[in-house]
N, C-alpha and C positions, 0 to 999 in steps of 0.2 A: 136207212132212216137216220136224220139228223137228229140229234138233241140238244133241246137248246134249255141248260141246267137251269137261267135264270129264270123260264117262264114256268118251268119245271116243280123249282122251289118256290116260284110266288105261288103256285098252285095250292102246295104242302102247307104252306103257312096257312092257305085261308079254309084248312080241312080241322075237324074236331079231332081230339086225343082217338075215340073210337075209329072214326075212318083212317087216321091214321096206321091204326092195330091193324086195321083190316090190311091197309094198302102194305102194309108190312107182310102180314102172311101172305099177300097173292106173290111179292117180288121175291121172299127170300124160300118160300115156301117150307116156313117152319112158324111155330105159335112166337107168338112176338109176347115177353114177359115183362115191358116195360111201358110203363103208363108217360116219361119225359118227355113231353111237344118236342123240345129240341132236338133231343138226343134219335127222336124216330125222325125228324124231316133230315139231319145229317146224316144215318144210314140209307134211308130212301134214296135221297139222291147219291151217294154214294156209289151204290148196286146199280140203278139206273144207270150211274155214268160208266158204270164199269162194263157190263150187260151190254151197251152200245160201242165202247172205242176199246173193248178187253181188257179181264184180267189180268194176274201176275203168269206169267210165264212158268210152265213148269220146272224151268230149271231155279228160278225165283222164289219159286216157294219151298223146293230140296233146301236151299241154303237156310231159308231163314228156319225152317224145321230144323236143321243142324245148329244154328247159333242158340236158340228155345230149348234143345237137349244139353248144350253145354253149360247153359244158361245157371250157374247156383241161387234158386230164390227161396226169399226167407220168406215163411210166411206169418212170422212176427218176429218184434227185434230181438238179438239177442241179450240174455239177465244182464242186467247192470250188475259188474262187480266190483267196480273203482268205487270207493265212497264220493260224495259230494265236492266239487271243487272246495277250495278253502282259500280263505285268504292271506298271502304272507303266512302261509304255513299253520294257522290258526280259522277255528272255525268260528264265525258270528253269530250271536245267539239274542233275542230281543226285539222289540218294534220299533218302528221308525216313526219318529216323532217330529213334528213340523210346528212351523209359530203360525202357520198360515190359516185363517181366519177360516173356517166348514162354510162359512154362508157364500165366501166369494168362490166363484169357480176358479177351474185351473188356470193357468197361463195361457193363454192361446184361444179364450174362448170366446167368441162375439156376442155377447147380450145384445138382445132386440127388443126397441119398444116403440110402440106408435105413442108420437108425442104431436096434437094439434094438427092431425091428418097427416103428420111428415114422421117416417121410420128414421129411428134414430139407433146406432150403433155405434157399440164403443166396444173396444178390443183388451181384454182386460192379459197386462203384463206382470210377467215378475215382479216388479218392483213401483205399480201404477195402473194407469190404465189408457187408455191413449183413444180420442176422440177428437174429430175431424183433425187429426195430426197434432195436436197439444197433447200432452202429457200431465193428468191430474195426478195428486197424489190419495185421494178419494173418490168413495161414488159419490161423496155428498157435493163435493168440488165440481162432477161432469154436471151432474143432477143441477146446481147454481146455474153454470152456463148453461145450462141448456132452457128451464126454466126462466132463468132472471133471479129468483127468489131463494132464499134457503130451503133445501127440501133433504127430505133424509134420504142417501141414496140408497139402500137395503128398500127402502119402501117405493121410491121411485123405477127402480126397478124388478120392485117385486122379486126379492129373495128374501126372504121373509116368511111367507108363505102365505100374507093374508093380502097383499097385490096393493097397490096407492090408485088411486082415483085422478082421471085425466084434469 
C-alpha cells in the first residue's frame, strides 16, 4: 500500500482536536494525553509514515538506547554560585534615567493615523521623526505638513490620551 503523506495530512488537518485523540489511539495504540492540533497531526503522520516505509532498525535503536544511558541530563540548572557579573570590577546600583519624553514612543515605532481617507505614517527616530523621507524635528512639525495648519502633534496623533478630531 502506497502513502501518500500529503493527502494524508490534508486529511489530519481538516479533523477536530477529538478525532484527532481518537485517530491517535487507533495508530499508536495507547491513550493519547495531549489536546495540540499540531503536535497530534505531526505524530499521526509520523507513525503512518513509518508503519508503511519502516521503522528504525534494531540495530538503530541499540545505539541510540546507548547514547540516552550515557547521556548526563539535568533536570534543572545547576545553583548559581558566581555572583553577578560586574562591571570594570565594580557593581552598578540605581535606575536609569532618560530625557526622553513618556508620551513619545521609542525609536523605531510607526505611529498611524487616517488623515482625510489617506493612512499617514511617520517613523519616529532618535533624534526626530521621519515622514515621507523628511526628517521633523517634532510631531507638531509632521502634524503642519501633513495638515497645512498648526496642529499640536501629541493631539494629532493622539498620544495624549484624549485623541484630536479629523
Amino acid at each position: 500500500m502506497a502513502l501518500n503523506i500529503g493527502k494524508e495530512v490534508s486529511k489530519l488537518q481538516q479533523m477536530t482536536v477529538r478525532e484527532l485523540r481518537e485517530r491517535y489511539e487507533d495508530v499508536f495504540q495507547e491513550e493519547c494525553r495531549s489536546n495540540h492540533k499540531q503536535w497530534l497531526i505531526k505524530r499521526i503522520a509520523w507513525r503512518l509514515q513509518a508503519n508503511v516505509e519502516g521503522d528504525l532498525s534494531e540495530r538503530a535503536r541499540r545505539r541510540a538506547l546507548e547514547i540516552a544511558n550515557d547521556a548526563d541530563l539535568r533536570m534543572k540548572a545547576p545553583p548559581r554560585t558566581k555572583p553577578a557579573p560586574t562591571v570594570r570590577g565594580r557593581k552598578v546600583h540605581g535606575k536609569i534615567t532618560t530625557t526622553h519624553d513618556k508620551r513619545i514612543p521609542m525609536p523605531g515605532t510607526i505611529l498611524t493615523r487616517e488623515y482625510k481617507g489617506a493612512t499617514v505614517q511617520v517613523t519616529v527616530l532618535p533624534t526626530g521623526f521621519d515622514f515621507e523621507g523628511e526628517i521633523y524635528a517634532s510631531l507638531s512639525a509632521v502634524a503642519k505638513a501633513i495638515t497645512g495648519s498648526h496642529t499640536n502633534g501629541f493631539l494629532f496623533f493622539r498620544l495624549n490620551g484624549t485623541g484630536a478630531r479629523k
